[in-house]
C-alpha positions as CSV (number, residue, x, y, z in Angstrom):
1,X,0.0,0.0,0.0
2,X,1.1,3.2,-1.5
3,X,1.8,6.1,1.3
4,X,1.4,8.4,-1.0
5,X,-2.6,8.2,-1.5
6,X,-2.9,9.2,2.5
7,X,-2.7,12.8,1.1
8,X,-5.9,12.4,-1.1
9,X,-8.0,10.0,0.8
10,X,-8.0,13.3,3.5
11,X,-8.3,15.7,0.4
12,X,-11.4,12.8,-0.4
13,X,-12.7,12.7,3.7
14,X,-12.8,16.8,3.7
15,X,-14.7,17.6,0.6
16,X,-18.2,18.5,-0.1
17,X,-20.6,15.6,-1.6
18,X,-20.9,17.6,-4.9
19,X,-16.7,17.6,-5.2
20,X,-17.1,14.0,-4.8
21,X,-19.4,13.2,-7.3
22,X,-17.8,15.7,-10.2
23,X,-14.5,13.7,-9.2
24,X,-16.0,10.3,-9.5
25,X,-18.0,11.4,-12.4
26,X,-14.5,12.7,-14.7
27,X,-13.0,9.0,-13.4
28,X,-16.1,7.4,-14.6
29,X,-16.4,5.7,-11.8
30,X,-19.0,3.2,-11.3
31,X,-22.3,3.8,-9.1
32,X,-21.4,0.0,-7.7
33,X,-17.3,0.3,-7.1
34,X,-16.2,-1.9,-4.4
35,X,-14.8,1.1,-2.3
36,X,-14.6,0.3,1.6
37,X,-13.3,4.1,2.7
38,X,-11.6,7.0,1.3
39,X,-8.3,5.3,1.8
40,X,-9.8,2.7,-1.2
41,X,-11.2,5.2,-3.1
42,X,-7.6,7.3,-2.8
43,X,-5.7,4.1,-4.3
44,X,-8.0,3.5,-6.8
45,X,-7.2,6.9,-8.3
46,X,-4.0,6.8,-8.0
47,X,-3.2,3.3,-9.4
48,X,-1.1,3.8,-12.9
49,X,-4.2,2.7,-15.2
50,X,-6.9,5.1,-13.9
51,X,-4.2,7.9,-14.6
52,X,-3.4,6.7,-18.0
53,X,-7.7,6.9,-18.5
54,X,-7.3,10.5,-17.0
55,X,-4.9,12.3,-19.1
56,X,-7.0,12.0,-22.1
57,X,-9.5,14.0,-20.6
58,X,-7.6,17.3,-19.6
59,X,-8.0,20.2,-21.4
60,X,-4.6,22.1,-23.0
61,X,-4.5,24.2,-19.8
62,X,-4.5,21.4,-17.3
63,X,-2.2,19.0,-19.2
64,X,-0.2,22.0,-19.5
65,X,-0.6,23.2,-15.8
66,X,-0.3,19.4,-15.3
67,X,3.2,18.7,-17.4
68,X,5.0,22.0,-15.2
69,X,3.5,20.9,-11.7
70,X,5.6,17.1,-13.0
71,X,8.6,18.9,-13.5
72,X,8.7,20.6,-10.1
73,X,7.3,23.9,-11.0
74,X,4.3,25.6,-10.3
75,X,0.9,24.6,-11.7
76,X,-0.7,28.1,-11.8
77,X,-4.6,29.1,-12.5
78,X,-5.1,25.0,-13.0
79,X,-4.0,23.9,-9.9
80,X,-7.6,24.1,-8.2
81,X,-8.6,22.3,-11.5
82,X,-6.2,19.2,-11.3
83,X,-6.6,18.9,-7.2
84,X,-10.8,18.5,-8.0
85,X,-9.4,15.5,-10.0
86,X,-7.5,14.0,-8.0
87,X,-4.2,14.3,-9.7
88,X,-2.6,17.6,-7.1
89,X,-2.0,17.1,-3.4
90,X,-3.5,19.6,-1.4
91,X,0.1,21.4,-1.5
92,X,-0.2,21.4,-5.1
93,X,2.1,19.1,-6.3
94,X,1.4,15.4,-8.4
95,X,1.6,11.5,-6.6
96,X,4.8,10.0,-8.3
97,X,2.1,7.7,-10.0
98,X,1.1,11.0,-11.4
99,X,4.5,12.1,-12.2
100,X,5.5,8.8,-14.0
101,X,2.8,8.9,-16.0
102,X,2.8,12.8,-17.2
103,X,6.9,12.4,-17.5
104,X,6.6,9.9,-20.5
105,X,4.3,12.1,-22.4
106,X,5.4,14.9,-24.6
107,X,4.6,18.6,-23.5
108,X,1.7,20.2,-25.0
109,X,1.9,22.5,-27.5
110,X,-0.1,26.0,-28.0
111,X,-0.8,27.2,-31.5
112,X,-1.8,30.6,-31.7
113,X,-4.7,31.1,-33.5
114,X,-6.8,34.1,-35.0
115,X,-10.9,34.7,-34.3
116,X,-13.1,33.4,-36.7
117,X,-13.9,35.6,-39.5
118,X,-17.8,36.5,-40.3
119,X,-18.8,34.5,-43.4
120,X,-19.3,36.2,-46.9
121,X,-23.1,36.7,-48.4
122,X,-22.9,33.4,-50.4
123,X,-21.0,31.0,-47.5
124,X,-24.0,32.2,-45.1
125,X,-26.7,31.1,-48.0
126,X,-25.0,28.4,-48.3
127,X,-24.6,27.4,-44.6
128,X,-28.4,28.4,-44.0
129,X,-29.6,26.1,-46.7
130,X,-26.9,23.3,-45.4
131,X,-28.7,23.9,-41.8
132,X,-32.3,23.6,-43.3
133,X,-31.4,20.3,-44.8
134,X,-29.7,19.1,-41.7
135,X,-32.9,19.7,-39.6
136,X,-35.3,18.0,-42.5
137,X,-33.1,15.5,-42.3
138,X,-33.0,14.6,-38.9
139,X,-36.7,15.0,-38.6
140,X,-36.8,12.2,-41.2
141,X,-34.7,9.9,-39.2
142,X,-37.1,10.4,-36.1
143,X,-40.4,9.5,-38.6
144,X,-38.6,6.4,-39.7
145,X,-37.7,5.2,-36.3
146,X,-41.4,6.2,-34.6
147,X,-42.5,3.9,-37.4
148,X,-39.9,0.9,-36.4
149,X,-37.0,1.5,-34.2
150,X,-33.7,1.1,-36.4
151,X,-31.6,-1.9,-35.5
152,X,-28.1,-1.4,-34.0
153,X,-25.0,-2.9,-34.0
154,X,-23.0,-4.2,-30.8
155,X,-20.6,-0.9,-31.1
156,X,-23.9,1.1,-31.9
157,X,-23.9,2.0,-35.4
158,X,-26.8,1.8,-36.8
159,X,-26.9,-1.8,-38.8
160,X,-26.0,-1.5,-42.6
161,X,-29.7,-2.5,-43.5
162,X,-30.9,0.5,-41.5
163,X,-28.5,2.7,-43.4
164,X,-30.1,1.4,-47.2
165,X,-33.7,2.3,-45.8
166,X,-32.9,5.5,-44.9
167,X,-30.9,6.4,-47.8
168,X,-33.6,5.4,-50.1
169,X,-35.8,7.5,-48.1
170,X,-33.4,10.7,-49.3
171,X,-31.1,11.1,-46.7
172,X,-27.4,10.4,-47.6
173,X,-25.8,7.2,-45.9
174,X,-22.4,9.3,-45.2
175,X,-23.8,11.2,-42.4
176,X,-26.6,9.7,-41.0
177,X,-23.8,8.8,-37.7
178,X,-23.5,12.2,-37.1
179,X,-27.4,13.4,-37.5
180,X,-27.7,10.5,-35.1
181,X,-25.1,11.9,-32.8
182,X,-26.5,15.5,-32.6
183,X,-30.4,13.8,-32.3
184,X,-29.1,12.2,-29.5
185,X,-27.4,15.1,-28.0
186,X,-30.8,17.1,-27.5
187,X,-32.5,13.6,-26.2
188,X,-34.8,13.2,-29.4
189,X,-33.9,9.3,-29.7
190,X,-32.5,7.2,-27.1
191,X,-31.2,3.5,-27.1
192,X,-33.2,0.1,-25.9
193,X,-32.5,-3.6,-26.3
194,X,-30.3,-2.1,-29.1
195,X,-32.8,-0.4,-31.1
196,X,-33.3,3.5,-31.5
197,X,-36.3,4.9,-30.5
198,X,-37.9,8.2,-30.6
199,X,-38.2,9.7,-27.1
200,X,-41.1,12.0,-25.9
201,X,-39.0,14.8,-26.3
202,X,-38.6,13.8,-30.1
203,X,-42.5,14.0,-30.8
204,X,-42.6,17.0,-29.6
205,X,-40.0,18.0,-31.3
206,X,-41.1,16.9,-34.9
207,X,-44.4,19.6,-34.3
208,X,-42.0,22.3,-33.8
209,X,-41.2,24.8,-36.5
210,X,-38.1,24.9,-38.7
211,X,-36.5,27.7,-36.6
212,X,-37.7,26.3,-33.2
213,X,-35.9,22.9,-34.4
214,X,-32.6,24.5,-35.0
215,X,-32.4,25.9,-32.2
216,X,-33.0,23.0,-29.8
217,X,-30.5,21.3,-31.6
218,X,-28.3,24.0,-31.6
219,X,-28.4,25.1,-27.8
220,X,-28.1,21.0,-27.1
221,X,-24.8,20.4,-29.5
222,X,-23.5,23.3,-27.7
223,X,-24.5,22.0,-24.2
224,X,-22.8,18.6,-25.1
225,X,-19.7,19.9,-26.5
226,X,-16.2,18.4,-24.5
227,X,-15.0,20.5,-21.5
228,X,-12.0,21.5,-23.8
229,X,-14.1,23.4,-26.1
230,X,-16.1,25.4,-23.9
231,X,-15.3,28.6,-22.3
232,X,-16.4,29.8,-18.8
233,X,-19.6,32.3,-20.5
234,X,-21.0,29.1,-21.8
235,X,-20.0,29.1,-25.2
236,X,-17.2,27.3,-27.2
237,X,-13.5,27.9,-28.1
238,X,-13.5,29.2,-32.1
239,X,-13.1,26.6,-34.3
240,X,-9.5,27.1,-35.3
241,X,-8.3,26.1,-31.7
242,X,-10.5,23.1,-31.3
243,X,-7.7,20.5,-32.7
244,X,-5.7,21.4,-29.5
245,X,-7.9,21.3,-27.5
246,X,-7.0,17.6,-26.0
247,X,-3.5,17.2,-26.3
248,X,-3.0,13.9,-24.4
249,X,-6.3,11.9,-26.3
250,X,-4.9,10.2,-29.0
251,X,-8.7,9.8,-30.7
252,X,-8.9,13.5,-30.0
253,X,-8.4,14.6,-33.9
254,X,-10.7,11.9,-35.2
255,X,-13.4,13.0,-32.7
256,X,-12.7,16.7,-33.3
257,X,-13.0,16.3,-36.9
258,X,-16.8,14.7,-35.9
259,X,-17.7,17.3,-34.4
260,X,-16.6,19.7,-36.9
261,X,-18.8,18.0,-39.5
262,X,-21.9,18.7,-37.1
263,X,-21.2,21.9,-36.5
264,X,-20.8,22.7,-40.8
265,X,-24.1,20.6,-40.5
266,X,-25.8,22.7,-38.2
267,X,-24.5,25.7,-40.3
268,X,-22.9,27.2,-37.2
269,X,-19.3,27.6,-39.4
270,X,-19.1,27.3,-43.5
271,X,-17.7,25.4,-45.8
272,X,-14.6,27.9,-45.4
273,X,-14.4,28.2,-41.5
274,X,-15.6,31.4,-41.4
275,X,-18.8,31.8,-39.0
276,X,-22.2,33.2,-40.6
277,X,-23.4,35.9,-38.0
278,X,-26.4,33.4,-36.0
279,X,-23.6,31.2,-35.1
280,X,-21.7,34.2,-32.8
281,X,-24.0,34.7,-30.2
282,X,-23.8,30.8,-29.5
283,X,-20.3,30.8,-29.6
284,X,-20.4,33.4,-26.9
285,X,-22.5,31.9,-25.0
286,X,-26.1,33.7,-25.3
287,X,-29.0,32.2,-26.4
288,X,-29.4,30.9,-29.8
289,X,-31.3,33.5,-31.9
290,X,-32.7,32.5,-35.5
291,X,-33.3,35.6,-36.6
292,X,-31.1,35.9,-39.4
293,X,-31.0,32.2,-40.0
294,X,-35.3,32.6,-40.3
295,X,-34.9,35.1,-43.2
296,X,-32.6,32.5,-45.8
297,X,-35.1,29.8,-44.8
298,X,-37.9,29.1,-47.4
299,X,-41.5,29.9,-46.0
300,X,-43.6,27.4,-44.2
301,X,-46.9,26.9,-46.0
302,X,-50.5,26.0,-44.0
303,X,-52.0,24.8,-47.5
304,X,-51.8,21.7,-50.2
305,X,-53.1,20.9,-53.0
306,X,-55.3,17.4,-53.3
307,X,-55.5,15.8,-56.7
308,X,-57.5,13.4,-58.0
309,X,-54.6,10.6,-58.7
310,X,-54.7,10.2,-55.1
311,X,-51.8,12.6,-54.7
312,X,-51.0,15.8,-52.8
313,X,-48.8,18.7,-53.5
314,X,-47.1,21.1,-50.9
315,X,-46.1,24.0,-52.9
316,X,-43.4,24.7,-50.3
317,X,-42.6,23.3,-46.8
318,X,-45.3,21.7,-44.9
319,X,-45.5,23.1,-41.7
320,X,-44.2,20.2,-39.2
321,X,-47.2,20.1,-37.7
322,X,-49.3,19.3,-40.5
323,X,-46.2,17.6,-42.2
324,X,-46.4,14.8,-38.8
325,X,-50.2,14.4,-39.5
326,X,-50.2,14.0,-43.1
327,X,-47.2,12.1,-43.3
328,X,-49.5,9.6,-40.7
329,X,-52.2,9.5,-43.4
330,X,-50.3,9.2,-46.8
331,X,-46.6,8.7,-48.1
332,X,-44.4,10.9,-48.8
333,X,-42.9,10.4,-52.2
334,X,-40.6,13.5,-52.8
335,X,-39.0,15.8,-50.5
336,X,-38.0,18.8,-51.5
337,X,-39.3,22.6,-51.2
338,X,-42.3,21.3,-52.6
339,X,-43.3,17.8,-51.0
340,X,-45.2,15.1,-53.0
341,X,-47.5,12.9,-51.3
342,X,-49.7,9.5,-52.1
343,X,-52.8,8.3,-50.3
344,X,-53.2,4.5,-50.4
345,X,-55.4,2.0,-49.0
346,X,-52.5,1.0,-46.6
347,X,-51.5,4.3,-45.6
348,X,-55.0,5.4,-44.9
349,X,-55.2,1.8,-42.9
350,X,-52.8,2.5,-41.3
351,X,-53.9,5.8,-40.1
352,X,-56.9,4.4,-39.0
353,X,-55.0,1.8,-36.7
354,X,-53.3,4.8,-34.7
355,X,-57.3,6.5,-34.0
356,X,-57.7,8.1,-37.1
357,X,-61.5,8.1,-38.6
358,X,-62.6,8.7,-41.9
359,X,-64.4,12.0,-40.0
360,X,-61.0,13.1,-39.0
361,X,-59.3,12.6,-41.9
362,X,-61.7,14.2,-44.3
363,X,-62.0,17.3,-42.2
364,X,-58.3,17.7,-41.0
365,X,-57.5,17.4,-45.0
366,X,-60.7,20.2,-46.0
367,X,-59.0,22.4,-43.9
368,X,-55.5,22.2,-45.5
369,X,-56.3,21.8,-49.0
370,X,-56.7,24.7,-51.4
371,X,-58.4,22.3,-54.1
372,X,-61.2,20.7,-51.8
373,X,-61.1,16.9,-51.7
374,X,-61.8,14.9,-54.6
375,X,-64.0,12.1,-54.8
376,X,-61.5,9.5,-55.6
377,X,-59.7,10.3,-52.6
378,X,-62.9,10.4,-50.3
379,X,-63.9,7.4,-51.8
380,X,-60.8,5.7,-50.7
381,X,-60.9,7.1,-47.0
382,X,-64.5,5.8,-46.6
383,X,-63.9,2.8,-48.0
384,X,-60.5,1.9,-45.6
385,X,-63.0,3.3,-42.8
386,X,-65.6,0.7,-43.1
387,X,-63.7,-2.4,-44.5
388,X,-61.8,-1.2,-40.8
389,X,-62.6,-3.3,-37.9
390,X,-64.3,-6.1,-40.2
391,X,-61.7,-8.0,-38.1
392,X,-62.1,-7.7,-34.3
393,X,-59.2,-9.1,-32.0
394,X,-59.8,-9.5,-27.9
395,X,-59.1,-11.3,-24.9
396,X,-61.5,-14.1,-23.4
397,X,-61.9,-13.0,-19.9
398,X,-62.9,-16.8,-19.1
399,X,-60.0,-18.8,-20.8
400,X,-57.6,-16.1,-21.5
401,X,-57.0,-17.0,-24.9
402,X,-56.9,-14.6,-27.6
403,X,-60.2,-14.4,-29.8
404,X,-60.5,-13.4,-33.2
405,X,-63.9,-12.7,-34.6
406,X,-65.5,-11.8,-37.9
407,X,-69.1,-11.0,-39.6
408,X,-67.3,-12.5,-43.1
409,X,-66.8,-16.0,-42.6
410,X,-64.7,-16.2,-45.5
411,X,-62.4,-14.0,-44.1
412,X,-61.9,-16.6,-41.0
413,X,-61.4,-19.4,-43.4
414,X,-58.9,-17.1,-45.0
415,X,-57.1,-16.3,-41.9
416,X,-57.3,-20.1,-40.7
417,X,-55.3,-21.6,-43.8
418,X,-52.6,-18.8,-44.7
419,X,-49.1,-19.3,-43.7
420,X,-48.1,-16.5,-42.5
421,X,-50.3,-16.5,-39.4
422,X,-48.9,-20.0,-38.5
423,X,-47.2,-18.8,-35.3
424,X,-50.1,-17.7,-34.4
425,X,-52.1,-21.4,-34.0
426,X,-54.9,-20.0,-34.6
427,X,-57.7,-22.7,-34.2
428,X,-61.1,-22.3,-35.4
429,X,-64.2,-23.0,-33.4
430,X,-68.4,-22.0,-33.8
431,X,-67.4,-18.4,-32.8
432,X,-64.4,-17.8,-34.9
433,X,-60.5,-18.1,-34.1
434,X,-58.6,-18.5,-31.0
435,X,-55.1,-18.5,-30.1
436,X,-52.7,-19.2,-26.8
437,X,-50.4,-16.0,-28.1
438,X,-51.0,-12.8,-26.6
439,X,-54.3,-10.2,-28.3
440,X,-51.2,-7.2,-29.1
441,X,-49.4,-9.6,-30.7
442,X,-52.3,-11.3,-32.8
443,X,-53.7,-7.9,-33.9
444,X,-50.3,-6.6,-35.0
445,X,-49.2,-9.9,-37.0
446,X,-53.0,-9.5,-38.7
447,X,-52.2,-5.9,-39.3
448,X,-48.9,-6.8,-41.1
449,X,-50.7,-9.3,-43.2
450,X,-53.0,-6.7,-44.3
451,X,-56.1,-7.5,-42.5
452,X,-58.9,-4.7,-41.3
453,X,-57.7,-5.9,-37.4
454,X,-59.0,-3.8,-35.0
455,X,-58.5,-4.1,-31.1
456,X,-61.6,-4.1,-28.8
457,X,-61.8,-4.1,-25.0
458,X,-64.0,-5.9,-22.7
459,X,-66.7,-3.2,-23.5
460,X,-66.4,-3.7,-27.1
461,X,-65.0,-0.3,-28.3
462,X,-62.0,0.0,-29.9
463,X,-58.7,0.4,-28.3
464,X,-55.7,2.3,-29.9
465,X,-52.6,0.8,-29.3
466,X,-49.0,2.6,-29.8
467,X,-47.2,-0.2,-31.3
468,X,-43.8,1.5,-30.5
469,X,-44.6,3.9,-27.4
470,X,-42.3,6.7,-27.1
471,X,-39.6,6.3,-24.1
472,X,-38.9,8.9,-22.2
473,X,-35.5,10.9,-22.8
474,X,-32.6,9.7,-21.0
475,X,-30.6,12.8,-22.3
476,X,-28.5,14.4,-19.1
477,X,-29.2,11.8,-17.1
478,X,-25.7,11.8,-14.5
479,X,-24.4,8.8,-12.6
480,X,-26.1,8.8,-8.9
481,X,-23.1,8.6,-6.8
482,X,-25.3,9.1,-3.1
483,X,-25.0,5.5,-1.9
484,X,-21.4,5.3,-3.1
485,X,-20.3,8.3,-1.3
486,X,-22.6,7.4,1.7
487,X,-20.9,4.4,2.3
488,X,-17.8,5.8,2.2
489,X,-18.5,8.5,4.9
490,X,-19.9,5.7,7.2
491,X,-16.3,4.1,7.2
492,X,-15.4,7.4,7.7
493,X,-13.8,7.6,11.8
494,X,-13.0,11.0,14.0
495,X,-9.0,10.3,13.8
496,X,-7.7,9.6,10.2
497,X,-4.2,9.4,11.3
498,X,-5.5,6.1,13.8
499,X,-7.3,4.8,10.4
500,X,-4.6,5.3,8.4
501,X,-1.9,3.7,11.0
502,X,-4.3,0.8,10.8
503,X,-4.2,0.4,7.2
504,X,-0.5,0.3,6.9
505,X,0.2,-2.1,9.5
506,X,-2.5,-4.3,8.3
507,X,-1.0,-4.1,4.9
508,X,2.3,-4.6,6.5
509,X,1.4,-7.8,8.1
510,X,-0.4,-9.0,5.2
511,X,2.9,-8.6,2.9
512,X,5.2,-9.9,6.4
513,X,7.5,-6.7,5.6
514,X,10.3,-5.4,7.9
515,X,9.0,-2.3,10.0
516,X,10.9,0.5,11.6
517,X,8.3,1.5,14.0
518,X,8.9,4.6,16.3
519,X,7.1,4.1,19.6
520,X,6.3,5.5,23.3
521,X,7.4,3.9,25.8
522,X,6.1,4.6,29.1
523,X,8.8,6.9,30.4
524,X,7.5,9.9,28.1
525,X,11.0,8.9,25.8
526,X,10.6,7.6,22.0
527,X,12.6,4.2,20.6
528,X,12.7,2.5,17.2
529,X,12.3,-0.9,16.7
530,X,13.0,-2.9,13.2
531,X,10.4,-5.1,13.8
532,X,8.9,-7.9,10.6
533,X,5.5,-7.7,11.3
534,X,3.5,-11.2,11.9
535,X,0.2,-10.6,13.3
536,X,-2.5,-7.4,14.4
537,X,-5.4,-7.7,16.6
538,X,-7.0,-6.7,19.7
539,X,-5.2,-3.3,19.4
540,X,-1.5,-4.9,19.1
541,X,0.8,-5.5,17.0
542,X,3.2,-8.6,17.0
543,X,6.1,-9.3,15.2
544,X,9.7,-10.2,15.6
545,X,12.6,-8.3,16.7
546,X,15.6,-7.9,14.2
547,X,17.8,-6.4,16.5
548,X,17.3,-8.7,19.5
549,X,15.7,-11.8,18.0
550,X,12.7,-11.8,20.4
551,X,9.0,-11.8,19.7
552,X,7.4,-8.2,21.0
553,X,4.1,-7.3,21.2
554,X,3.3,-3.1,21.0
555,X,0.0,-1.3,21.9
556,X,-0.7,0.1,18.1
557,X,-2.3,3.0,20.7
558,X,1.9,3.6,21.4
559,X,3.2,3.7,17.7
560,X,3.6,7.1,16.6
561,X,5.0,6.1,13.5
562,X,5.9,3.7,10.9
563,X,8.4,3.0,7.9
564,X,8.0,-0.3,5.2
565,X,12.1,-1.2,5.3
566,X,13.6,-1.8,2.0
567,X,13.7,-5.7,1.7
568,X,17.7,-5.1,0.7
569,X,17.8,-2.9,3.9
570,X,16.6,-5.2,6.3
């Protein structure tokens, strides 16, 4: 045991619950860590490996502040900085581990660098229309995944089937990672069972307007940005300085360059590097303002026009709103400033499964068209809305099976013989079909197979049943360190020199080293002994004396001191 963590297990003992945590929580340390006491948690820091995982994770001034304070001179502004890490002693100098493990690292270097440099009339259009795209684009990914949650890989890309689906939908393959990345940084999707989902937050989101959009995203990418980028007003570093940022990480320039590409994609720097004039007040640390961004945007329209093949035009962009709704009625088959859409018998089914009517949907689409609706296309939503719920799926509240009833008997026989419903056993009787496999299940599997399904409860009304419920947002979720740190102030005694004493004679014994142990003896005068430890209990220590070949036993209450001998020493 390392005397040199007795320094930081007080600094640990002394501070506040909040140091703690922020400490623990820049160590990732787990909620569950086998810690007994702050002498535990002070080794633990210090051990060689959970340095080599810090020194990634300092910014250019505290690996700098860091490198000086290893090489015996002062650490400056930073030393506050590095001691609420763990890696200063209170008196402001490293643990050897900490100096071994700075010493074999080269010393960072600082690159001057100039201010960013407002962006020219046609790099601002150009950024504004890169933005617009951006935000159309992630609002795509969220539709797809509220449909079905995309599959992920074990490292948590998304899975290269996911990728095709949403390219053919219009969004290009090549930066879908980083959409994902800044969706997930304003907690519109989160991750379950290895599928993205669109959180609560996320459906809301997809209602907002274009400008309201950006600026979520944009105040969220900010708010997630690495330590090293950010400056004490709130804001970020300018862009030119960012690749320096983390000179000890040796991912650091692949992750910079990542999160240079979502900031071009957010248009908050162009293509050159220069910064269009919305992106300064974020950079300073204000509140995003779309203001300017709002006046290269194209217009949000209210109004479409319905033709008779069934289609629908938007003569510009939808507003989300209305985009969401109609998007849940037909398919969109062109995106662009003016979106196509297609009503068909399965999209208008399918609206009807998530509590649609053919009331609702003829009068939410009379108020948004400019060409009133044409009869093919109310024929078609009637249609859907009776042939709807021809098939009725429920629970038997006697045997518990799953029913499945139906005025068209042909339908039954149908349902009875095809092949795709064989996981379903469904078995026919007087009354219909019946199944051992749970009524969500059943009614879903009919849906897929293109069936009229409908859900009914005890009561017989319909039920409405999310098939993919929104989660709620995980986003800024931090790790709960208040049993951890609890426990650790329980083992946490009056006397800390007594504790420590303890510790290193039990680790003493333990390793049966040779001790020079300084005691009082009863005459007020001190003596050392150079004693190899054998045994501790009942307040004593036992061991054998070097110098006169006798066992002794001393009252641990009488050792003032003690020093592990050098096995060549003894």
């Amino acid at each position: 045991m390392s005397t040199h963590a007795r320094p930081l297990a007080v600094w640990l003992a002394a501070a506040t619950d909040e140091q703690l945590a922020a400490l623990f929580a820049a160590h990732n340390v787990r909620e569950d860590v086998a810690w007994s006491d702050f002498f535990d948690a002070a080794e633990a820091l210090l051990e060689p490996a959970s340095i080599e995982r810090m020194l990634p994770r300092l910014t250019l001034e505290e690996a700098t502040a860091l490198h000086r304070a290893a090489h015996g001179e002062d650490a400056g502004e930073e030393e506050a900085s590095l001691l609420a890490l763990g890696l200063l002693r209170p008196d402001g100098s490293p643990a050897p581990s900490v100096i071994d493990a700075v010493r074999t690292r080269e010393p960072p270097v600082v690159v001057e660098t100039s201010a960013p440099e407002p962006s020219t009339e046609p790099a601002t259009a150009r950024a504004a229309e890169r933005a617009f795209t951006s935000v159309a684009a992630i609002a795509d990914l969220l539709m797809l995944a509220s449909e079905s949650p995309l599959a992920l890989l074990t490292d948590g890309r998304l899975a290269a089937g996911e990728k095709r689906r949403i390219a053919e939908a219009g969004t290009p393959a090549d930066i879908l990672d980083d959409l994902i990345s800044i969706a997930t940084a304003a907690g519109l999707i989160t991750v379950a069972d290895r599928r993205l989902r669109v959180s609560t937050s996320g459906d809301a989101w997809l209602r907002h307007s274009a400008s309201d959009r950006w600026t979520a995203l944009t105040e969220a990418f900010r708010s997630a940005l690495p330590r090293g980028l950010r400056t004490d007003a709130g804001g970020w570093l300018p862009v030119s300085r960012w690749e320096q940022q983390h000179p000890w990480d040796p991912s650091w320039g692949a992750r910079c360059a990542s999160i240079r590409t979502r900031t071009r994609l957010l248009g908050l720097i162009a293509d050159d590097g220069t910064e269009p004039e919305w992106a300064a007040p974020l950079r300073l640390g204000a509140a995003a303002d779309a203001t300017a961004i709002e006046r290269m945007l194209p217009a949000e329209v209210d109004r479409i026009f319905l033709q008779n093949d069934l289609s629908a035009i938007a003569p510009g962009p939808l507003q989300p709103a209305l985009d969401v709704r109609l998007r849940g009625i037909a398919v969109r088959e062109s995106t662009a400033q003016a979106s196509s859409y297609r009503f068909t018998a399965e999209s208008v089914a399918h609206a009807l499964t998530t509590g649609e009517t053919a009331a609702s949907i003829l009068e939410f689409l009379g108020e948004i068209s400019l060409t009133g609706i044409p009869q093919p296309l109310e024929y078609l939503v009637v249609q859907s809305d009776q042939r709807h719920g021809l098939v009725r799926v429920f629970a038997d509240p006697v045997s518990g099976r799953t029913r499945v009833a139906s005025a068209d008997a042909t339908l039954l026989d149908a349902m009875g013989v095809d092949q795709s419903l064989r996981p379903l056993a469904l078995s026919r009787d007087a009354e219909g079909l019946s199944s051992r496999v749970g009524r969500d299940t059943v009614y879903w599997t009919l849906t897929d197979a293109r069936y009229p399904a409908m859900l009914v409860g005890p009561d017989g009304q319909p039920l409405v049943v999310d098939r993919h419920p929104n989660p709620e947002s995980e986003h800024g979720a931090a790790p709960d360190y208040t049993g951890l740190i609890g426990r650790l102030r329980a083992q946490q005694g009056p006397d800390a020199d007594a504790a420590w004493l303890d510790r290193e004679l039990e680790a003493a014994v333990r390793a049966k080293a040779v001790l020079r142990v300084e005691i009082d003896m009863p005459d007020g005068t001190t003596r050392e002994l150079l004693l190899e430890a054998s045994g501790l209990g009942g307040g004593r220590l036992r061991g054998r004396d070097r110098a006169a070949d006798v066992e002794r036993t001393l009252p641990v209450r009488s050792i003032r001191a003690v020093h592990v001998v050098d096995p060549s020493e003894a």
